[in-house]
N, C-alpha and C positions, 0 to 999 in steps of 0.2 A: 419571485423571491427564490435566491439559489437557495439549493438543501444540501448535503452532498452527509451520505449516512452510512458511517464503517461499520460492518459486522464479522464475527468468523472470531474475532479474536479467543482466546483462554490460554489452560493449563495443558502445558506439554511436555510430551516425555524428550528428551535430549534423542537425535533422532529421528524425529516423528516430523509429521507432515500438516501443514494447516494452511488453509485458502480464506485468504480474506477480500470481502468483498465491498465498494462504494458504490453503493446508489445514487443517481445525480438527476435533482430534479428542478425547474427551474431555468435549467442553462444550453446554452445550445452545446451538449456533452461528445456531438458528432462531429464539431469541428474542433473542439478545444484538446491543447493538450493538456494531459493528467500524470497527475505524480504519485509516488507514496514518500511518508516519510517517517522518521521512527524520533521516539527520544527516547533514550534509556535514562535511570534515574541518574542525577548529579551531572547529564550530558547538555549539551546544546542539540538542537534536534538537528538531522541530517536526513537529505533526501535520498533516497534508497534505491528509486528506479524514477523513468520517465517515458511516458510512451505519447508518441503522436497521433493524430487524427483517424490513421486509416492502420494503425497498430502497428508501424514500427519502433521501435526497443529506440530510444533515443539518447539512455542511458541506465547501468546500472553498476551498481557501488563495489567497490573492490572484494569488499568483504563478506558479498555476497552471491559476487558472479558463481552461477556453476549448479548454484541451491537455490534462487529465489527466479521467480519467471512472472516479469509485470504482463497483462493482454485485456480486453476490453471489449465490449459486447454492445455497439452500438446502437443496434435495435432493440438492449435492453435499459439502456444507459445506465452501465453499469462498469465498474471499475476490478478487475482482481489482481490478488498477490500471492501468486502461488511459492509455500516456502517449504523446501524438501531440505531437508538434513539440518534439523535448527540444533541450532546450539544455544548455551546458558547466554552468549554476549548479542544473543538477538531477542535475548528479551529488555521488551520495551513498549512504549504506548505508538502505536502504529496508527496515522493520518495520512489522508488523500486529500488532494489540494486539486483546481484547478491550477498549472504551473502560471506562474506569473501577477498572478491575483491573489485578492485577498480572503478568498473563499477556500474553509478548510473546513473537514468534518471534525465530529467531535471527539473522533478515536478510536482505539478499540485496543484494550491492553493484551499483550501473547507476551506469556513467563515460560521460558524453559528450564525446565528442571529436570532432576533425574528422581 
C-alpha cells in the first residue's frame, strides 16, 4: 500500500524559510518521479516543482524559481521542498504526488504572513 506523508508545514513570517518534507512508503520512491504541488484557497491546485529519479529538477513554477529548491533522498525515501523567501501568495495547502498517478499525500498547510 502507497503512503506518501507531508510534513514541515505551518505559520510563517513573510520572508522566512520552511522545508517541507514527503515520506514515501509502499512505492518504489527510487525510480519514480515526484512532484509537489500547492492549492491556495478558491485556486485550482498547481504543480510547484518536479524532480526525477536520480534528482534532476525536471521542473519548476515560474513563481517560484529562485526561492523554492525541489531534492530527494533516496535512501530515505523521502521527498523535500525547500522554500526561502516565502511570500503571503505561497501560502497554501502543499501536496506530493507521485507525478503521474493517483497517489497523493494528505497535505500540509504553510500560511505566510507578516
Amino acid at each position: 500500500q502507497v503512503q506518501l506523508v507531508e510534513s514541515g508545514g505551518g505559520l510563517v513570517q513573510i520572508g522566512g524559510s520552511r522545508r517541507l518534507s514527503c515520506a514515501a512508503s509502499g512505492s518504489t520512491f527510487s525510480r519514480d518521479v515526484m512532484a509537489w504541488y500547492r492549492q491556495a484557497p478558491g485556486k485550482q491546485r498547481e504543480v510547484v516543482a518536479i524532480i526525477g529519479p536520480g534528482g534532476t529538477t525536471h521542473y519548476i513554477h515560474a513563481a517560484v524559481k529562485g526561492r523554492f529548491t525541489i531534492s530527494r533522498d533516496n535512501a530515505k525515501n523521502t521527498l523535500y521542498l525547500q522554500m526561502n523567501n516565502l511570500k503571503p501568495e505561497d501560502t497554501a495547502v502543499y501536496y506530493c504526488r507521485i507525478s503521474g498517478s493517483s497517489y497523493w499525500g494528505q497535505g500540509t498547510q504553510v500560511t505566510v504572513s507578516s
